[in-house]
C-alpha positions as CSV (number, residue, x, y, z in Angstrom):
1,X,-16.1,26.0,-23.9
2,X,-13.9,23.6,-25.5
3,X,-15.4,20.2,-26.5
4,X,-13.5,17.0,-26.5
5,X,-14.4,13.9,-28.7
6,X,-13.8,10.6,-25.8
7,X,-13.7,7.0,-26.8
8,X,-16.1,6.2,-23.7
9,X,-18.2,8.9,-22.8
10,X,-18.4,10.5,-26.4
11,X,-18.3,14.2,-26.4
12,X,-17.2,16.0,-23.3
13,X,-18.0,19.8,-22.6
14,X,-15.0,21.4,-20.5
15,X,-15.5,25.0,-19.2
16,X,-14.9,27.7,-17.0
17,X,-12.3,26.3,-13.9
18,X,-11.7,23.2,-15.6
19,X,-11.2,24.7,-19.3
20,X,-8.5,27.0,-17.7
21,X,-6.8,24.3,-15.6
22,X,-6.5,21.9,-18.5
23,X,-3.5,23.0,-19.9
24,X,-1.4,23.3,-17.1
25,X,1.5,21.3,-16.6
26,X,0.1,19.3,-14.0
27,X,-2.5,18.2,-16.2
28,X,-1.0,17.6,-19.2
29,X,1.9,15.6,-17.8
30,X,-1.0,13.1,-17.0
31,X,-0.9,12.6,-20.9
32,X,2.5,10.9,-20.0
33,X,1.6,8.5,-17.4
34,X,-0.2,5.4,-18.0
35,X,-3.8,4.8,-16.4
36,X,-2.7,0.8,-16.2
37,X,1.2,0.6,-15.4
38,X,2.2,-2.3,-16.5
39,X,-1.1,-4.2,-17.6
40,X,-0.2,-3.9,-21.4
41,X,2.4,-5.9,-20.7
42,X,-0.5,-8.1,-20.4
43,X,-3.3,-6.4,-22.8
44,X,-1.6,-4.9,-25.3
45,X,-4.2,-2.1,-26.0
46,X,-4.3,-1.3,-22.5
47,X,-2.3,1.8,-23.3
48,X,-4.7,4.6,-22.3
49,X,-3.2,7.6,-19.8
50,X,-4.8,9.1,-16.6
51,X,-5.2,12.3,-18.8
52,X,-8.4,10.7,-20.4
53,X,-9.2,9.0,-17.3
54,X,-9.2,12.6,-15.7
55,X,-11.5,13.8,-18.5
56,X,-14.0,11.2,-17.9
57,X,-14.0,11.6,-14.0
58,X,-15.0,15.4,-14.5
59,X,-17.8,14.2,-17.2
60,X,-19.5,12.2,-14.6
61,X,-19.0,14.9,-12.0
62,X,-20.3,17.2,-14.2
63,X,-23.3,15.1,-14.6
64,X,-23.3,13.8,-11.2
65,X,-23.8,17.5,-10.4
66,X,-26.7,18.4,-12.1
67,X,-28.8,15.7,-11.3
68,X,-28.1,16.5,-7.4
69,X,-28.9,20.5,-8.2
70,X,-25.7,22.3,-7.2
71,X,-24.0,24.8,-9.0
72,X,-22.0,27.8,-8.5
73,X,-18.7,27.9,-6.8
74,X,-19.5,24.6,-4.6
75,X,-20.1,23.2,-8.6
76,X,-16.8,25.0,-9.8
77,X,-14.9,23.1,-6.6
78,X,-16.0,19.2,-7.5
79,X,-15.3,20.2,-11.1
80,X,-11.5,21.2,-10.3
81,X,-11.4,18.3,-7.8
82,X,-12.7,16.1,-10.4
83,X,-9.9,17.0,-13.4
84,X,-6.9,17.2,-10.9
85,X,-7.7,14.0,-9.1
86,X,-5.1,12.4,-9.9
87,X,-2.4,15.1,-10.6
88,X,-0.3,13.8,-7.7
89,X,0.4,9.9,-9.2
90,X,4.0,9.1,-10.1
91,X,5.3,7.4,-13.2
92,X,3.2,3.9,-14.3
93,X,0.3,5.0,-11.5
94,X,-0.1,2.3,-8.4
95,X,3.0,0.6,-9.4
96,X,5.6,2.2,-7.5
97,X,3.0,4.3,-4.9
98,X,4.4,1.9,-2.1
99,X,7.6,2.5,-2.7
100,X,7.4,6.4,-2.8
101,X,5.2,6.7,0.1
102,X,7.7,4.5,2.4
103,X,9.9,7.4,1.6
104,X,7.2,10.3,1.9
105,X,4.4,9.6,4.1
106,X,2.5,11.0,1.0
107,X,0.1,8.9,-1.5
108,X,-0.6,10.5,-4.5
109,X,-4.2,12.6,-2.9
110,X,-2.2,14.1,-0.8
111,X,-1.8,17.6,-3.4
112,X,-2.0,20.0,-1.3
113,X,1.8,21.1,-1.9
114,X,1.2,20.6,-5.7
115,X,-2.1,22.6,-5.9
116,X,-0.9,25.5,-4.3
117,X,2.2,26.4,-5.9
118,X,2.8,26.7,-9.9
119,X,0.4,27.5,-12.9
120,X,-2.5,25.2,-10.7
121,X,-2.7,27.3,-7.9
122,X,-2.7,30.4,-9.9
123,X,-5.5,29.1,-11.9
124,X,-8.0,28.3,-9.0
125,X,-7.3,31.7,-7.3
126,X,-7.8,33.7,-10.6
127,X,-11.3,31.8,-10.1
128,X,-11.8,32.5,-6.3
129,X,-11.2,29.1,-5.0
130,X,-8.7,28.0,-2.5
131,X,-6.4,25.2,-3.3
132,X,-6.5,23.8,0.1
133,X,-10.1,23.4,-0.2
134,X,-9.8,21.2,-3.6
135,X,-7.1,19.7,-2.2
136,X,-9.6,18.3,0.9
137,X,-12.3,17.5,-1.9
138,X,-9.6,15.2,-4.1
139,X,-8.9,13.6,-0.7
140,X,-12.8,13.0,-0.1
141,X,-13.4,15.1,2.4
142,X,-16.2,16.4,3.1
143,X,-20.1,16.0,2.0
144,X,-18.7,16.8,-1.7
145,X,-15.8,14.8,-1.7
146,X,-17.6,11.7,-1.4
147,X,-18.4,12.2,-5.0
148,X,-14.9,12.4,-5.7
149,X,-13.2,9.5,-4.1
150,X,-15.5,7.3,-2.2
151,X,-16.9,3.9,-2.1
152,X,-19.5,5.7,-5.0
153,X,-17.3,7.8,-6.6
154,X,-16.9,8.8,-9.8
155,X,-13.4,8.2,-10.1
156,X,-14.9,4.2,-9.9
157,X,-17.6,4.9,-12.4
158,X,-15.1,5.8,-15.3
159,X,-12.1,3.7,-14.7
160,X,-14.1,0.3,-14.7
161,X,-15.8,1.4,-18.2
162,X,-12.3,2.9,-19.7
163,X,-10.5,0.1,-18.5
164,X,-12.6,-2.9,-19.7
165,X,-12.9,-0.9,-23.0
166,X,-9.1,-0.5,-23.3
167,X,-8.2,-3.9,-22.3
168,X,-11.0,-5.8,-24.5
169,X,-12.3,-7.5,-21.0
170,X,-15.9,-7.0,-20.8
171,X,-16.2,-7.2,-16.8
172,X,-15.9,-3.8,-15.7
173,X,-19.3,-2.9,-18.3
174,X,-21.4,-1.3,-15.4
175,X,-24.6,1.7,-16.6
176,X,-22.6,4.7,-15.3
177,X,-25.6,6.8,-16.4
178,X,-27.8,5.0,-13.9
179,X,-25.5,5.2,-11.4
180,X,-24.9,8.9,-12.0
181,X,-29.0,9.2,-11.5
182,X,-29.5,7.2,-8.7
183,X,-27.2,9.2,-6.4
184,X,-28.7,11.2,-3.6
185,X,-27.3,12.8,-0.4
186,X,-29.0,11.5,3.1
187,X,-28.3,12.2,6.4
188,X,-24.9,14.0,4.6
189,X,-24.2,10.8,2.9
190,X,-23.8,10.1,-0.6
191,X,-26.0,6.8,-1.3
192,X,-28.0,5.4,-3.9
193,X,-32.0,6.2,-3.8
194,X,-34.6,3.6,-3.2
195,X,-34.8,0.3,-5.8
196,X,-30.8,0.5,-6.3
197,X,-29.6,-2.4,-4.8
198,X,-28.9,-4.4,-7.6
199,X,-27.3,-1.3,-9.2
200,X,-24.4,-0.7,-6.2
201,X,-24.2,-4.9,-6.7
202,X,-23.4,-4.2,-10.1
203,X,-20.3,-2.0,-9.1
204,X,-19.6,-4.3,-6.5
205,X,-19.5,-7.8,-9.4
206,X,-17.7,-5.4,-11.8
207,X,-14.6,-4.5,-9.4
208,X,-14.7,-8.0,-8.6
209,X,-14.2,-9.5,-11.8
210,X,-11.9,-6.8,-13.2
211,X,-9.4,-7.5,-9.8
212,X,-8.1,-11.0,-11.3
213,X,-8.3,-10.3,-14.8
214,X,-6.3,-7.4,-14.7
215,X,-5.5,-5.4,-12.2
216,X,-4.0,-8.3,-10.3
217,X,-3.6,-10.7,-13.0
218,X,-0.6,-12.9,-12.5
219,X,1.5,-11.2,-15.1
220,X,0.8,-8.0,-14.2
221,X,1.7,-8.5,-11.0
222,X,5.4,-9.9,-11.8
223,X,6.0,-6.9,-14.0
224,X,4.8,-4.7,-11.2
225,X,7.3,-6.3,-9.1
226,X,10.2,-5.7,-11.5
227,X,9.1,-2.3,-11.9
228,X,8.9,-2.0,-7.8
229,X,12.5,-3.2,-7.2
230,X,13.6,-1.5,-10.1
231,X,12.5,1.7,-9.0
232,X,14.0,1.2,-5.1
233,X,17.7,0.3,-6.7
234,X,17.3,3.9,-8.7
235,X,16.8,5.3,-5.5
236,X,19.4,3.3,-3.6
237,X,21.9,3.9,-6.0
238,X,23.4,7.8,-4.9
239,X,24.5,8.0,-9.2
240,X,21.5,8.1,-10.0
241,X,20.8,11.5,-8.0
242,X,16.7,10.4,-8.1
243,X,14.9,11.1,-4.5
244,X,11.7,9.7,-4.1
245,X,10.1,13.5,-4.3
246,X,11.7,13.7,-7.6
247,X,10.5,9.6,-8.6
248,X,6.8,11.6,-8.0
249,X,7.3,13.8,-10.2
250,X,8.6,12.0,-13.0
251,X,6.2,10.7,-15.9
252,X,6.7,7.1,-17.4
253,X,8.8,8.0,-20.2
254,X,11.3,10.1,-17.4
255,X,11.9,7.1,-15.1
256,X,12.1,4.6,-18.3
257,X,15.2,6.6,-19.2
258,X,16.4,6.9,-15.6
259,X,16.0,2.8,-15.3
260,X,18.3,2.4,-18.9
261,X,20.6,4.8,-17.3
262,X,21.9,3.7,-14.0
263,X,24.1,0.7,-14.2
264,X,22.2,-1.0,-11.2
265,X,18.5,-1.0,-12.7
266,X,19.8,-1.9,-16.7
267,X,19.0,-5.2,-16.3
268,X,15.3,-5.0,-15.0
269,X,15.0,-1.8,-17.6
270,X,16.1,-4.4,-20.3
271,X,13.6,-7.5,-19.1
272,X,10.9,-4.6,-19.0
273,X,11.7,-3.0,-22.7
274,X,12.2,-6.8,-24.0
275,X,9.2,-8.5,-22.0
276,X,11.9,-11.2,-20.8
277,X,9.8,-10.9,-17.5
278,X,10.5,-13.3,-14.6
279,X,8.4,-16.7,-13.9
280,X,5.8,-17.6,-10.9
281,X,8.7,-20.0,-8.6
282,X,5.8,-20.4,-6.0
283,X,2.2,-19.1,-6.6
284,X,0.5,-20.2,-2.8
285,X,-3.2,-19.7,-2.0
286,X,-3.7,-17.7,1.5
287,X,-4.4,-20.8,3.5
288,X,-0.9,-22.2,2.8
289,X,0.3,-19.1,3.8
290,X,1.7,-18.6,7.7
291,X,-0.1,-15.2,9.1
292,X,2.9,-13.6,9.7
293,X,4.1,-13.4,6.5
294,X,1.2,-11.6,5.3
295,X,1.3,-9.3,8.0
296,X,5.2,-8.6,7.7
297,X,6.7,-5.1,6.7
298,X,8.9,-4.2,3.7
299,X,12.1,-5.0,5.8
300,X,11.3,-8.1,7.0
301,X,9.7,-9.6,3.2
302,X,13.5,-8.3,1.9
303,X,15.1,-10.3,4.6
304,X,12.5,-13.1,3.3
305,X,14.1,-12.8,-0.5
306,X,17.7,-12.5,1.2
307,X,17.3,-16.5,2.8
308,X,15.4,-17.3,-0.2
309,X,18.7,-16.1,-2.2
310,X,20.9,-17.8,-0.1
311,X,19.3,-21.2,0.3
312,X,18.7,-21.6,-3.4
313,X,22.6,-20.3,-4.2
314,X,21.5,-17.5,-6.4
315,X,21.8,-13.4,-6.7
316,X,19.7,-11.6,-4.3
317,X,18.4,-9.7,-7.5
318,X,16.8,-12.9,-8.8
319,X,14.0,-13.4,-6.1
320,X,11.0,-11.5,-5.7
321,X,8.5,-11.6,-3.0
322,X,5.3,-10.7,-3.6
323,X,2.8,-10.5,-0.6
324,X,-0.8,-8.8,-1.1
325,X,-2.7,-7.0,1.5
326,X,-5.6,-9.4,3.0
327,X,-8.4,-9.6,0.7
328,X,-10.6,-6.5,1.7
329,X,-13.9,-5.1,-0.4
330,X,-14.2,-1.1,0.6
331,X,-17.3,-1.4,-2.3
332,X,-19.5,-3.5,0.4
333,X,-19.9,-0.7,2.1
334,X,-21.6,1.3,-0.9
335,X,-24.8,2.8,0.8
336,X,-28.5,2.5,-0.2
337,X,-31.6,3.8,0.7
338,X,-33.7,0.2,1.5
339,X,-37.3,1.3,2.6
340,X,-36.2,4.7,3.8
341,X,-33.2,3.8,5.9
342,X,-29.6,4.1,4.9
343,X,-27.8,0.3,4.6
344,X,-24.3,-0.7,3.3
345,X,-24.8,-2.9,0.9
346,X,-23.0,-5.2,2.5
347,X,-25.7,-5.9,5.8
348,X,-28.6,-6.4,2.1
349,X,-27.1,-8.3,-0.3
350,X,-25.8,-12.3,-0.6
351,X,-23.9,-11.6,-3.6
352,X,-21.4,-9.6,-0.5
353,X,-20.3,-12.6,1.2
354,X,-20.3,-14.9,-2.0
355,X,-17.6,-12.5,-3.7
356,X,-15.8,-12.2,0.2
357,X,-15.3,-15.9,-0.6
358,X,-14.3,-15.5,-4.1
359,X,-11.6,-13.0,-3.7
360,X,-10.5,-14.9,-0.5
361,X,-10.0,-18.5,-3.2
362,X,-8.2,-15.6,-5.8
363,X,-5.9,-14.5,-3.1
364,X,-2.2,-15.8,-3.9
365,X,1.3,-14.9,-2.6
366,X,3.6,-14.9,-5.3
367,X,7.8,-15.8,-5.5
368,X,9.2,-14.5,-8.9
369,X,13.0,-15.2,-10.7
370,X,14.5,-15.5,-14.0
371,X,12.8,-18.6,-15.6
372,X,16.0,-20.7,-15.9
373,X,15.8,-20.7,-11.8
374,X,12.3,-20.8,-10.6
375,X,13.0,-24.5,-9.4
376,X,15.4,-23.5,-7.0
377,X,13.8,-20.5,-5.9
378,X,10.5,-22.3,-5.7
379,X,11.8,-24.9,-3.3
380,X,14.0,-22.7,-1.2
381,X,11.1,-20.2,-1.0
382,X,8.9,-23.0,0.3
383,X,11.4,-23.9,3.1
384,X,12.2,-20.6,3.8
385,X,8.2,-19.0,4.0
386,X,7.2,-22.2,5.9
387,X,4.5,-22.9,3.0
388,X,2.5,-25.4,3.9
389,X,2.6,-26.8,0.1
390,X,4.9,-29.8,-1.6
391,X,8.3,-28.0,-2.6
392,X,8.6,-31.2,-5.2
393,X,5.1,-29.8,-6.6
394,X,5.6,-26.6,-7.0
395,X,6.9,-26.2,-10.9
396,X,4.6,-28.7,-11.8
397,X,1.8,-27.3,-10.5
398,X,2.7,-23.8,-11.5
399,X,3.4,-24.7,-15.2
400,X,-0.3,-26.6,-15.2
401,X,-1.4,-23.2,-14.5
402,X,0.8,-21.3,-17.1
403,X,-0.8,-24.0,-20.0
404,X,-4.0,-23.2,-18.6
405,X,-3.3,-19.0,-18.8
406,X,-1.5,-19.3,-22.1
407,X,-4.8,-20.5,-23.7
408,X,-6.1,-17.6,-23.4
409,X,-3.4,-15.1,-22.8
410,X,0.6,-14.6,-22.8
């Protein structure tokens, strides 16, 4: 048994599978990779890696475990689930998984290639598992791998406390420990027991406050967006000799040295290293957004930032088009047992439909550029896009909200 001292869950016990598998390669690359991307760009202390995070996911598993009474090789499965997680993520996390997957079909739970080949695969055989199976349970699969990755999985649990800790922002404080207790299988299901409504609404406010304050906070998001187009000129550039396979594989510190490397990515690399990140030219609520533009596909938002270029008179390079997914909230369907049935939390509590509303209000699409140009990229982007905002408004507007921000963060 080795013990690990954890700045969020304290001591952690690591045995047997897990023990063996934690200083393989694939694990201890994780130390590399950041559990935030680019967010301490934003908090500076948000530096912590999806090593730890991994650490604390099979903590919670483990205790997740016990209190539901399994053990054996079915408790040896979740455990190795629970540490290789997220073995599969590329360099700085979420940030460039859109990118990689247009070019792979493959997010980063899809490890079954990675767990059965190398020092991994060796490791779970030696202990009579398959890789394939683990594989399934890190994809949530299965009655097990709900506990894994699903709407209350443990995966949640620890990267809402690790990140508020991290970051200083107090939002994502949920009781893990409850959680942890209150979980029973029903039916096959993985719910919350009786009297736990106001525990899976807990989750539910946590995610929801943590969304805008960091993980979509308006800087992150422009950094994200360098990052993003830096990363597909590494790969359009044939100099480079980086695939998207091989842009999986890397860790952050490999693809910061690929981006200072190649002559067509030096520039981001430098606004990156230097924080001389680009400015919000348009930040437009969902309402004064045209459907279609939300809906659109990689190709046609590039052919967006192409007229946007044009119209304004500036380099392609400086005009970023940022366009989230439609607000969605997976977490309303957490189940609970409510007088012996099994309801998603979303058909029992109000709070559901109040934070629809606020995540619908938080929604905004975003038009980034060097700072010296946002007013011509603001205006040409509102021609262009069809915004149904003032194009003469839009700096003034968007530097009301940067005083605001500044107050209380750069």
């Amino acid at each position: 048994m080795k013990v690990i001292k954890d700045s969020v869950h304290d001591h952690i016990q690591i045995d047997g599978v897990a023990r063996d598998l934690l200083d393989t390669p694939a694990v201890q690359r994780l130390r590399n990779i950041s559990q935030l991307g680019t967010v301490s760009l934003v908090y500076p202390s948000a530096n912590h890696t999806r090593f730890e995070h991994s650490l604390g996911v099979y903590h919670l598993a483990c205790e997740a475990l016990e209190h539901l009474n399994v053990d054996g090789k079915r408790a040896a499965q979740v455990h190795a689930a629970a540490l290789l997680h997220d073995v599969g993520h590329g360099p700085f996390s979420h940030n460039l998984e859109s990118l990689t997957y247009r070019r792979t079909g493959r997010y980063h739970d899809d490890v079954h290639e990675l767990l059965a080949d190398g020092t991994v695969g060796e490791v779970l055989r030696e202990h009579g598992l398959e890789p394939a199976t683990i594989a399934d349970l890190v994809a949530g699969e299965g009655r097990f791998g709900q506990v894994v990755s699903g709407e209350l999985d443990v995966d949640r649990m620890d990267y809402l406390v690790r990140d508020a800790h991290h970051t200083g922002v107090p939002y994502g404080t949920i009781d893990h420990g409850r959680l942890v207790r209150e979980l029973t299988f029903a039916d096959g299901e993985l719910v919350l027991d009786e009297g736990n409504v106001q525990t899976a609404e807990s989750l539910l406010v946590a995610r929801a406050l943590m969304n805008p304050t960091v993980y979509s906070h308006s800087v992150a998001r422009i950094c994200k967006a360098m990052l993003r187009r830096a990363g597909e000129r590494l790969l359009d550039t044939p100099a480079a000799d980086v695939d998207a396979e091989t842009l999986q594989r890397m860790d952050d510190h490999d693809l910061i040295v690929a981006l200072r490397s190649c002559e067509a990515t030096d520039e981001f690399s430098r606004r990156l290293d230097q924080r001389d990140l680009f400015k919000r030219a348009v930040w437009a609520e969902i309402d004064d957004v045209p459907g279609g533009i939300i809906e659109a596909d990689h190709e046609t938002i590039r052919a967006f930032e192409r007229e946007i270029s044009d119209r304004a008179g500036v380099e392609p390079a400086h005009v970023i088009l940022d366009v989230p997914s439609r607000p969605s909230m997976t977490e309303s369907t957490t189940r609970v047992m409510v007088n012996g049935e099994i309801r998603q939390l979303g058909q029992q509590s109000p709070l559901v439909e109040a934070l629809r509303a606020a995540q619908y209000s938080q929604w905004r699409l975003g038009v980034y550029s060097p700072p010296e140009l946002r007013d011509r990229v603001g205006r040409a982007a509102v021609q262009v896009l069809g915004l149904d905002i003032d194009g003469a408004l839009v700096s003034e507007v968007r530097d009301g909200m940067d005083a605001t921000l500044d107050q209380f963060v750069d």
